[in-house]
Every structure is written in structure tokens, then in C-alpha cells.
C-alpha positions as CSV (number, residue, x, y, z in Angstrom):
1,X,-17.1,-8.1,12.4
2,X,-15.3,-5.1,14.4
3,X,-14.0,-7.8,16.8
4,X,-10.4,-8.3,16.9
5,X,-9.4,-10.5,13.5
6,X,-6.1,-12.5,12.7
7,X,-5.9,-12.0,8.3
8,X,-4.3,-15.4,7.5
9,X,-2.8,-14.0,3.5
10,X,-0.8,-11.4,4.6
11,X,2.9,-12.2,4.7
12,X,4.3,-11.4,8.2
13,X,7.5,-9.8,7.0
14,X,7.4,-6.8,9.0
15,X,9.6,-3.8,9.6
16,X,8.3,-2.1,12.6
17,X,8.8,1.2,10.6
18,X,6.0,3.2,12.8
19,X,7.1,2.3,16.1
20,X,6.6,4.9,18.4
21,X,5.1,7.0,15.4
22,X,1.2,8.2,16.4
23,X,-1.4,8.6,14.4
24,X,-5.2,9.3,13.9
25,X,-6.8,7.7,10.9
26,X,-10.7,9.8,10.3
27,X,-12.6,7.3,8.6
28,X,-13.6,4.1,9.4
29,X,-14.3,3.1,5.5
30,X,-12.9,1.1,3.3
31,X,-9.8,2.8,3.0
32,X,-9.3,4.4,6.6
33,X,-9.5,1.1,8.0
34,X,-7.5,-0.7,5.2
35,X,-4.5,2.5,6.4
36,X,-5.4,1.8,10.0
37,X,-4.7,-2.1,9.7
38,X,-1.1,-1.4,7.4
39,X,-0.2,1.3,9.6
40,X,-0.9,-0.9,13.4
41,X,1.2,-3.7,11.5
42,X,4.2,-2.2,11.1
43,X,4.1,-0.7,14.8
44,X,2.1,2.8,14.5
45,X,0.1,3.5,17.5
46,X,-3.0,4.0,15.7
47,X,-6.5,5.2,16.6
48,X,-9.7,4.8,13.8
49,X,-12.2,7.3,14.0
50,X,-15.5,7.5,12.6
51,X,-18.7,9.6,13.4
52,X,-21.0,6.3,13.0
53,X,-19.8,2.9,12.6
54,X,-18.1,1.0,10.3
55,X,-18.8,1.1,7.0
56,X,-21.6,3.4,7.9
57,X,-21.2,5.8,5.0
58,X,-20.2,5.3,1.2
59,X,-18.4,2.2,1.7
60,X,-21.4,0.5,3.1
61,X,-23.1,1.6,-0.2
62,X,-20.9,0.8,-2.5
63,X,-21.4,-1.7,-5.5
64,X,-18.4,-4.5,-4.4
65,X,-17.3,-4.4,-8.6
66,X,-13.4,-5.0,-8.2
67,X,-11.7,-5.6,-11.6
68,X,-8.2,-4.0,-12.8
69,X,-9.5,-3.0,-16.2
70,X,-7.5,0.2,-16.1
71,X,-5.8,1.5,-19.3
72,X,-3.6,4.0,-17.8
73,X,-0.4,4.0,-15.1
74,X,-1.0,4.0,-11.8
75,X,-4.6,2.9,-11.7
76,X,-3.8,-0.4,-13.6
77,X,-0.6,-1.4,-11.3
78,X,-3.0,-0.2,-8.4
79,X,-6.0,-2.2,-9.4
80,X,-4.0,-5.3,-10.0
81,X,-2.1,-5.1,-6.6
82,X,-6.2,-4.4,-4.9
83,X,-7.3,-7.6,-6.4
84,X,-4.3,-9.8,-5.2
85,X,-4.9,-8.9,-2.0
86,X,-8.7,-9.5,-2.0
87,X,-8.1,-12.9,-3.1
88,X,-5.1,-13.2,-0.4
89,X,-7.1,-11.9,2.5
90,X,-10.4,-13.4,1.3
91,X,-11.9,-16.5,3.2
92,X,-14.6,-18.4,5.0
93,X,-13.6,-16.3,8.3
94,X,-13.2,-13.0,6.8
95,X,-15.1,-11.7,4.0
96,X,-15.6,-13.2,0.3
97,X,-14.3,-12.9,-3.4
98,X,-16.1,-14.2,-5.4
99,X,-13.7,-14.5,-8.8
100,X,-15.9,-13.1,-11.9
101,X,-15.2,-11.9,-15.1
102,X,-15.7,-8.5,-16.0
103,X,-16.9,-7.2,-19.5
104,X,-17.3,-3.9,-20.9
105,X,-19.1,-3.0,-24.3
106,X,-20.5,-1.1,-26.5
107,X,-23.0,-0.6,-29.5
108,X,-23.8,-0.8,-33.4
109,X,-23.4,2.6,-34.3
110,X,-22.1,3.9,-30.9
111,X,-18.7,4.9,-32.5
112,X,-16.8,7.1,-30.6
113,X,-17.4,4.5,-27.3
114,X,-16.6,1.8,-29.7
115,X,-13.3,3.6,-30.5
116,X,-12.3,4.5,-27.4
117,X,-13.1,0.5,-26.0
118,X,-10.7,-0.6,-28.5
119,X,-8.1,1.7,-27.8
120,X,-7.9,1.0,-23.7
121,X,-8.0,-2.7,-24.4
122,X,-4.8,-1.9,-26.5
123,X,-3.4,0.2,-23.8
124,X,-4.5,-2.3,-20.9
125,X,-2.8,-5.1,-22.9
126,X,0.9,-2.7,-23.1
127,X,0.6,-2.6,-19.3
128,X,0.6,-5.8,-18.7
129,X,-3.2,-6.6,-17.9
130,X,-5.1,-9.3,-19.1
131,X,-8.0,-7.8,-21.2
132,X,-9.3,-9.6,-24.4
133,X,-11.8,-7.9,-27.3
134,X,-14.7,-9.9,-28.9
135,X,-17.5,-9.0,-31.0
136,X,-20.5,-9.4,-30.4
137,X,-21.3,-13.2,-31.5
138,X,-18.0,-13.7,-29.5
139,X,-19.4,-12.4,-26.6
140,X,-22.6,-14.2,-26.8
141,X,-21.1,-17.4,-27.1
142,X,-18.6,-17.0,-24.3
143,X,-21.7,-15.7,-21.8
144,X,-25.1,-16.8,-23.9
145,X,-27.7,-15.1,-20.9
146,X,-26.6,-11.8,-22.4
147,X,-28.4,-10.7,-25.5
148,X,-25.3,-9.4,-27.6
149,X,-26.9,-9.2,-31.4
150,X,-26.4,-5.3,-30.8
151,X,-23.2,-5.1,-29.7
152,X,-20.2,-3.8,-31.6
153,X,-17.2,-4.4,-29.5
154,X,-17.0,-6.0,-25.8
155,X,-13.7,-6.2,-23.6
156,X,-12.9,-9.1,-20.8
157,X,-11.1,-8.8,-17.9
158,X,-10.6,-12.1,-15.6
159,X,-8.9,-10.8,-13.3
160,X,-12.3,-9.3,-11.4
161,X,-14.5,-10.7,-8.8
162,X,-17.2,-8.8,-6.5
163,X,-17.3,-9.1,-2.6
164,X,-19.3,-7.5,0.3
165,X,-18.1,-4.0,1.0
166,X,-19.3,-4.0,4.4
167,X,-17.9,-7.3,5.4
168,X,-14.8,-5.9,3.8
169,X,-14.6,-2.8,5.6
170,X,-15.7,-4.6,9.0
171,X,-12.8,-7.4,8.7
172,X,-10.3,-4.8,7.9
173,X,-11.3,-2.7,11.3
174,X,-11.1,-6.0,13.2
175,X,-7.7,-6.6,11.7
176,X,-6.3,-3.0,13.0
177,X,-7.9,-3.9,16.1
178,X,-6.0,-7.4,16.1
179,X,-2.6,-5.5,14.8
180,X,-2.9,-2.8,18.6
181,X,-5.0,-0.2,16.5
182,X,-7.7,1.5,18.9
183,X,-11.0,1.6,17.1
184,X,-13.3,4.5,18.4
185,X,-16.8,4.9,16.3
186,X,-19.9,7.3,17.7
187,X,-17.3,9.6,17.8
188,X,-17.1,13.4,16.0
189,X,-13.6,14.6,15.6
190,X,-12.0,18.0,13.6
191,X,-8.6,18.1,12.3
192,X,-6.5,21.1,12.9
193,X,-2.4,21.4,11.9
194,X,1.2,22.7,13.1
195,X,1.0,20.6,15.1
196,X,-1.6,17.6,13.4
197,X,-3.8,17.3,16.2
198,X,-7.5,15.7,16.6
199,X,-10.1,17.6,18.7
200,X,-12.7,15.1,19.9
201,X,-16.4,16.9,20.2
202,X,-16.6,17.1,24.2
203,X,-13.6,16.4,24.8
204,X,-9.9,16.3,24.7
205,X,-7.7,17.4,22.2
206,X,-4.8,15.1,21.2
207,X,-1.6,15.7,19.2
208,X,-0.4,13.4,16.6
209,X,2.2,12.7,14.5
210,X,0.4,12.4,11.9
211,X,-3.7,12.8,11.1
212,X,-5.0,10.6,7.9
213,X,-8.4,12.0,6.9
214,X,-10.2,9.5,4.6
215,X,-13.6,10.4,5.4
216,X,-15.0,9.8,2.1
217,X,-17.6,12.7,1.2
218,X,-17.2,14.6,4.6
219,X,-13.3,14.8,3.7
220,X,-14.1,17.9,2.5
221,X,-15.8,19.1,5.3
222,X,-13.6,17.7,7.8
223,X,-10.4,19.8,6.0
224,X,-12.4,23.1,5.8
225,X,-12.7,22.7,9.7
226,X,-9.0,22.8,9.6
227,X,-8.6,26.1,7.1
228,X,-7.8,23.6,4.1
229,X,-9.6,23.4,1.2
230,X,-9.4,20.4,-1.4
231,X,-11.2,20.4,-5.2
232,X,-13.4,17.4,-4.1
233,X,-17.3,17.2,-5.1
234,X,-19.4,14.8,-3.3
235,X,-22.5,13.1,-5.4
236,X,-25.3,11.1,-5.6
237,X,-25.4,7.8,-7.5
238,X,-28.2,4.7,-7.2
239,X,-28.4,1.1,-7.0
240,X,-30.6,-1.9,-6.9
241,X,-30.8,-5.4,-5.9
242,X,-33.0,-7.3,-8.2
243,X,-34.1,-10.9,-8.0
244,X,-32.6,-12.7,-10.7
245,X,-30.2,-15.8,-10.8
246,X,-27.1,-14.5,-12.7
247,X,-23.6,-16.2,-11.6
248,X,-21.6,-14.2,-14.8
249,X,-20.8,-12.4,-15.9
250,X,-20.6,-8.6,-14.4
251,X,-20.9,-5.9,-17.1
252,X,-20.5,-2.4,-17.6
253,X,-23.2,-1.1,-20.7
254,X,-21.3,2.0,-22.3
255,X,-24.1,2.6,-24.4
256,X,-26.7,2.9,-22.1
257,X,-24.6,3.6,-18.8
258,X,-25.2,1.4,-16.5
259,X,-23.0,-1.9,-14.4
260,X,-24.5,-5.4,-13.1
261,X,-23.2,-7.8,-11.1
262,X,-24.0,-11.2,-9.6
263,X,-25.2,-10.6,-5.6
264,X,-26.4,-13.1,-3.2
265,X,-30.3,-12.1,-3.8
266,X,-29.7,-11.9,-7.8
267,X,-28.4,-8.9,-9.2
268,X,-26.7,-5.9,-8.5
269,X,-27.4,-2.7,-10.8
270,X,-26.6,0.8,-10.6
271,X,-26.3,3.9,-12.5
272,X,-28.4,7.0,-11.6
273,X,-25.4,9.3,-11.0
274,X,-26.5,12.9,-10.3
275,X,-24.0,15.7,-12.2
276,X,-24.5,17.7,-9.2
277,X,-22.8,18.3,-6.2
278,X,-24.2,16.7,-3.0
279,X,-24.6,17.6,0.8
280,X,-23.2,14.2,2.9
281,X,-25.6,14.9,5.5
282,X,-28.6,16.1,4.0
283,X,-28.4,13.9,0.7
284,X,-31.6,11.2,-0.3
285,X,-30.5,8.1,1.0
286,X,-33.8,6.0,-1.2
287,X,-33.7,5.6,-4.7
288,X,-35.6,8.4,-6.9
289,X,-39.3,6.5,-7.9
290,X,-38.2,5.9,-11.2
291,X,-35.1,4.7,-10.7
292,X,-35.8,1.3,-10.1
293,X,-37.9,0.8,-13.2
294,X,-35.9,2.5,-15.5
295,X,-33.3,0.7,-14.5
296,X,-34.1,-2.6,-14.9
297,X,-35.9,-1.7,-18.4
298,X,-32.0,-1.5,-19.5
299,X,-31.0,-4.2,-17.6
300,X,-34.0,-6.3,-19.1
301,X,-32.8,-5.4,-22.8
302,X,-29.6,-7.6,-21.9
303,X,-31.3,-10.4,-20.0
304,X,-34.3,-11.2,-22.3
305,X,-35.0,-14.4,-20.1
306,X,-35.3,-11.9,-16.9
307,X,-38.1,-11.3,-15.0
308,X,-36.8,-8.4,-12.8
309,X,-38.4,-8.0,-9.3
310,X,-36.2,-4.8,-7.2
311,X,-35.5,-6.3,-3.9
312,X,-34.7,-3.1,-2.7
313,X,-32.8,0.4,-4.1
314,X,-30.3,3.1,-2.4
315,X,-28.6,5.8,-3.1
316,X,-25.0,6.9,-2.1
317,X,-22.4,9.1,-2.6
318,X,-19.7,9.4,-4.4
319,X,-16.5,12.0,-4.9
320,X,-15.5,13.8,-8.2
321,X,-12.1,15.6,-8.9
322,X,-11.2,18.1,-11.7
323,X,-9.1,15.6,-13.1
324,X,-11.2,11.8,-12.1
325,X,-8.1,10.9,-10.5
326,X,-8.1,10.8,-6.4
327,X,-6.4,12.9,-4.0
328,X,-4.2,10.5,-2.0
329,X,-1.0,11.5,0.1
330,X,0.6,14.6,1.8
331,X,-1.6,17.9,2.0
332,X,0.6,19.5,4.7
333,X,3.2,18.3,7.4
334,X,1.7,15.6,9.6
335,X,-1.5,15.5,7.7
336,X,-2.7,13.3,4.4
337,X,-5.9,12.2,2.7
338,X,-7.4,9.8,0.5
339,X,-10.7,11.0,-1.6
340,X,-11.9,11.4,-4.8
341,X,-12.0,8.1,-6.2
342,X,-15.2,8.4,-8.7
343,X,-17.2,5.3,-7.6
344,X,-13.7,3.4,-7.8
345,X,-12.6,3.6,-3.9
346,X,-13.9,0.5,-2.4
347,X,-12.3,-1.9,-5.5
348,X,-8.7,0.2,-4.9
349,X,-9.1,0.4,-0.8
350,X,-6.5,-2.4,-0.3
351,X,-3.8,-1.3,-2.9
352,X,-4.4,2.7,-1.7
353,X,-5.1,1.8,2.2
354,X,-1.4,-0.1,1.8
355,X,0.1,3.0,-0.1
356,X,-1.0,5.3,1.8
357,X,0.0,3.8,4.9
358,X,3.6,3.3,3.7
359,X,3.2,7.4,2.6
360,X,2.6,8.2,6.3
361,X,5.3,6.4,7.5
362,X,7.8,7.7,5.2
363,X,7.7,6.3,2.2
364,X,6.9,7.4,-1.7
365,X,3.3,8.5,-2.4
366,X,1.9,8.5,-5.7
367,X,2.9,11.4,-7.8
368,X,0.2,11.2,-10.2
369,X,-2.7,11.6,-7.0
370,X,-0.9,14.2,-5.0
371,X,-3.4,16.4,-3.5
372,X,-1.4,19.6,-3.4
373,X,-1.5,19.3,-7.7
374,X,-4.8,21.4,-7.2
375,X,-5.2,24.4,-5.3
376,X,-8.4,23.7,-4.1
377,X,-10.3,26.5,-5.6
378,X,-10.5,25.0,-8.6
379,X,-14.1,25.2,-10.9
380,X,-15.1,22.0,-12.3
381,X,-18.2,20.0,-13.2
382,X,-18.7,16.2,-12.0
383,X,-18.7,13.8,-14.8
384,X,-19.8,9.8,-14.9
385,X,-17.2,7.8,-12.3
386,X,-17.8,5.0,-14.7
387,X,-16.2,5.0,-18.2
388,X,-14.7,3.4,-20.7
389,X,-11.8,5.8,-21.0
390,X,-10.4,4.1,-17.9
């Protein structure tokens, strides 16, 4: 869907803000294309970039898990505003949302996850989102295909749902397209500063206003082209699709690390994050051979009625930071980026793609993701993107 799209749930209180302004999104993810869209609404003349297609890299790979069970300022605010706008600009003509609640948990005699569940539902709650705890029989009677006799403390989110990332992604570039963004894919481009300019591989070089690089794992890459560095790690996670009929709820398994949710073919799993960092080009893009099995072994232990047959497995990439928060705003005059979100960019890309936009054009970041907090040299080791300490 990279033709030209009209999004019906977006308000059309404009302020023309970026007319006249230029600027070069890199990226034709999630995010970039989310920035492109906000940015070719409010006037921008605006030209995506990507080095495949759409949604050809992490985005296309990524889970679809959007909740707002976040226990800390921005990210719950953030996640709240993402889902609203899934649901606004969901639809039988764009992409879908399917609403689903989300539930965390952990085990008998797991207690420092068991702690720190019940502490982020209290802090979710005193910002304002809608979490709930239950024990175990609590849980088990609220969703009885989950096996729950083991489990110690569980926390419910409603506000959560799941959607295609590709479709996403796809609409979204259609959108900037509809909105007078120019959409160029196949196409290799380097960043370079004072003045923010793109060079285009076998070709021209074009001066910008302003260059947004949101190039997911090859951010990195892309700024070191440019004589920037960022303290971003790319690496590897897995997933599966499994045939299984499971309408709620999703779930994320503290105790034995892994998430599930319900997908067109049956389920959607994935864990097998790799504490490593990874090469975007050269990465494994299949599954490790005993991924798949291992997996759904865990999964099985929560669905005893399951008979798990894999569909098909993956593997992806995500981005890790020295503090699991992302980089998202102003690295130098003229030029910003968005990375580093720990498996959480695709659920965030319409609440980030919107600030990021409004950054560009002139507007407040968001202090606590400014890139320039780190110098970019920084030594740090990945940890697990998903956690309860959210």
C-alpha cells in the first residue's frame, strides 16, 4: 500500500508550519514514514528515503504488540498518545487494530520480578494508565486458556491491541505520499552536515534544511558516514508464528521471558534476543534450529490445550542504548534521529513519528531521549528490550 492514501482519523486542523521548509526523512520504517506523513501535512517538502522498500527492514519484522503499560514519564504519555492514534487511523482501508488486552506476570517464588510487577502497576496507575493486578486464580478466571496455578502476580492493561507492522508502515508512506511527500525506495543515500545535505549513490547531492535519519539498525552506520557517532547497538531477536486459535489475551512471561500474541495464522511468539551486538547487513535473517521448539515448549506450559505447529520463524533486529531509552531529536543543526527503541519502536512509531516531526519543525523534543545526552563513545552491554521494569 505505497499508493497515495487519504487517513480518515486524523483531525485536519493544520498550521502549514513547514511551508517552504525541506527535508530528507532516511528511513522508510515505521517511524521515518510516520515523520514523513506529519511533516508533508503541515506543508514540508519532504522526500522518504529507503535503501529497499517499505518496511523492508526491522519494521517489517517486528512483533505488532502495542500496549501503553509503561511505568515511567515520557514512555507512558507516549504509549498512550501511539495507541489513540492506531485506533484513530485504523480501518477496513488502511491497516488494522485489533483491541486486545495485554497481561504481564510472573511466578511462585520469582520474587524480585514479582516485586518489581507490583511496583510499575503502582506507578502506571499514578500516571494515569489503566493497569489492574490479579493473582493468579484471578487471572485464570478472567482468561481460562492460560494455565495460571503458577503464577504469583499478573498485571492487565486494556488499553493494547496488535496490528500488522507492514501494513502499518505501508499506509503511513501512502499517506506522505497523499500529504505531497516524494517517496523514493531502491535508493542508497549518506548524510553529511553544515550544511544537512543528502548525497544519493550515483548521483546528485542535495541540500536540505533539515535530514531525519531513522534508519533503524543502519542509523548507526548512516551517521558514521557523516563523522557522527551515536551509543546505539543493533541486535538480534526471533519470532514465530504458530498455528493455534488464541483470540486473548497477549502476554508477556517474566519468568521465562518470552511475549504471545493473537495473529491471523494463530500465534505470535518471540523471544530469542541475542546480548550481542549485530551487523544489519550480514545478520541471520532464519530462526536458530532450536528456536522454534524451545519456544513453543514455554509457550505450551501456558496453553496446556495447545498443539503447537511453527508456521514459520525469523529473526530481526533490534537497537539497544546505555540507558534503554531511545535517541530521538536534535544531534546537530539541521540534522535529527530516532533509534534505539529496544523492541518498543514499531508500538511508539505514531506518538514519536508525530513528535519528532513537530521537533524538526520547531518545536519541543523530548528531553528525556535527547541524543546528544551520550557522547557516543560510550561502553555498554545490550540487555532484554522486554521487561517488567517498564
Amino acid at each position: 500500500m505505497t499508493a497515495e492514501t487519504t487517513l480518515t482519523g486524523e483531525t485536519d486542523a493544520l498550521t502549514d508550519q513547514g511551508a517552504g521548509l525541506e527535508v530528507a526523512v532516511v528511513g522508510a520504517g515505521a517511524i521515518g514514514a510516520t515523520a514523513a506523513y506529519d511533516l508533508a501535512r503541515e506543508g514540508a517538502d519532504v522526500t522518504l528515503y529507503d535503501r529497499g522498500t517499505v518496511a523492508s527492514g526491522s519494521s517489517g519484522r517486528a512483533a505488532g504488540v502495542c500496549y501503553d503499560a509503561f511505568a515511567t514519564q515520557p514512555d507512558a504519555d507516549i504509549a498512550s498518545d501511539s495507541i489513540e492514534r492506531f485506533r484513530a487511523l485504523s480501518g477496513d482501508e488502511t491497516f488494522p487494530f485489533v483491541e486486545c488486552p495485554y497481561v504481564w506476570f510472573a511466578s511462585e517464588g520469582d520474587d524480585e520480578r514479582v516485586a518489581a510487577i507490583r511496583d510499575g502497576i503502582d506507578r502506571m496507575q499514578s500516571h494515569g494508565v489503566v493497569a489492574l493486578e490479579m493473582d493468579g486464580d484471578e487471572l485464570g478466571e478472567r482468561f481460562p486458556s492460560l494455565r495460571t496455578d503458577d503464577v504469583a502476580v499478573a498485571g492487565v492493561a486494556g488499553a493494547a491491541g496488535y496490528t500488522d507492522p507492514s501494513a502499518y508502515t505501508a499506509c503511513l508512506a501512502g499517506a506522505a505520499t497523499g500529504a505531497g511527500a516524494t517517496l523514493e525506495t531502491e535508493t542508497l543515500v549518506s548524510v553529511r552536515t553544515d550544511p544537512p545535505r543528502v548525497i544519493l549513490e550515483d548521483g546528485p547531492t542535495r541540500e536540505v534544511d533539515a535530514v531525519l535519519v531513522a534508519a533503524g539498525a543502519h542509523t548507526k552506520r548512516v551517521l558514521a558516514d557523516a563523522g557522527l557517532e551515536i551509543a546505539m547497538k543493533p541486535y538480534r531477536v526471533q519470532a514465530l508464528v504458530a498455528s493455534h486459535s488464541l483470540s486473548e489475551p497477549m502476554w508477556f512471561d517474566a519468568s521465562a521471558t518470552y511475549y504471545v500474541r493473537p495473529h491471523p495464522a494463530g500465534l505470535l511468539a518471540g523471544d530469542g534476543t541475542e546480548f550481542i551486538e549485530s551487523d544489519p547487513d550480514t545478520y541471520d535473517r532464519e530462526s536458530d534450529p532450536e528456536f522454534a521448539d524451545d519456544l513453543c515448549e514455554r509457550v505450551g506450559r501456558r496453553l496446556p490445550d495447545a498443539d503447537l505447529e511453527v508456521e514459520r520463524a525469523w529473526a530481526g533486529l533490534c537497537t539497544a542504548t546505555p540507558d534503554r531509552n531511545p535517541l530521538v531529536g536534535r544531534l546537530e543543526d539541521g540534522l535529527y534521529v530516532a533509534t534505539g527503541f529496544q523492541g518498543h519502536g514499531f508500538m511508539r512509531a505514531p506518538a514519536i513519528g508525530q513528535r519528532v516531526a513537530t521537533d524538526v519543525l520547531g518545536g519541543d523534543g523530548i528531553d528525556a531521549f535527547d541524543p546528544t545526552r551520550f557522547d557516543g563513545d560510550e561502553t555498554f552491554s545490550i540487555t532484554e528490550g522486554m521487561a517488567i521494569e517498564e
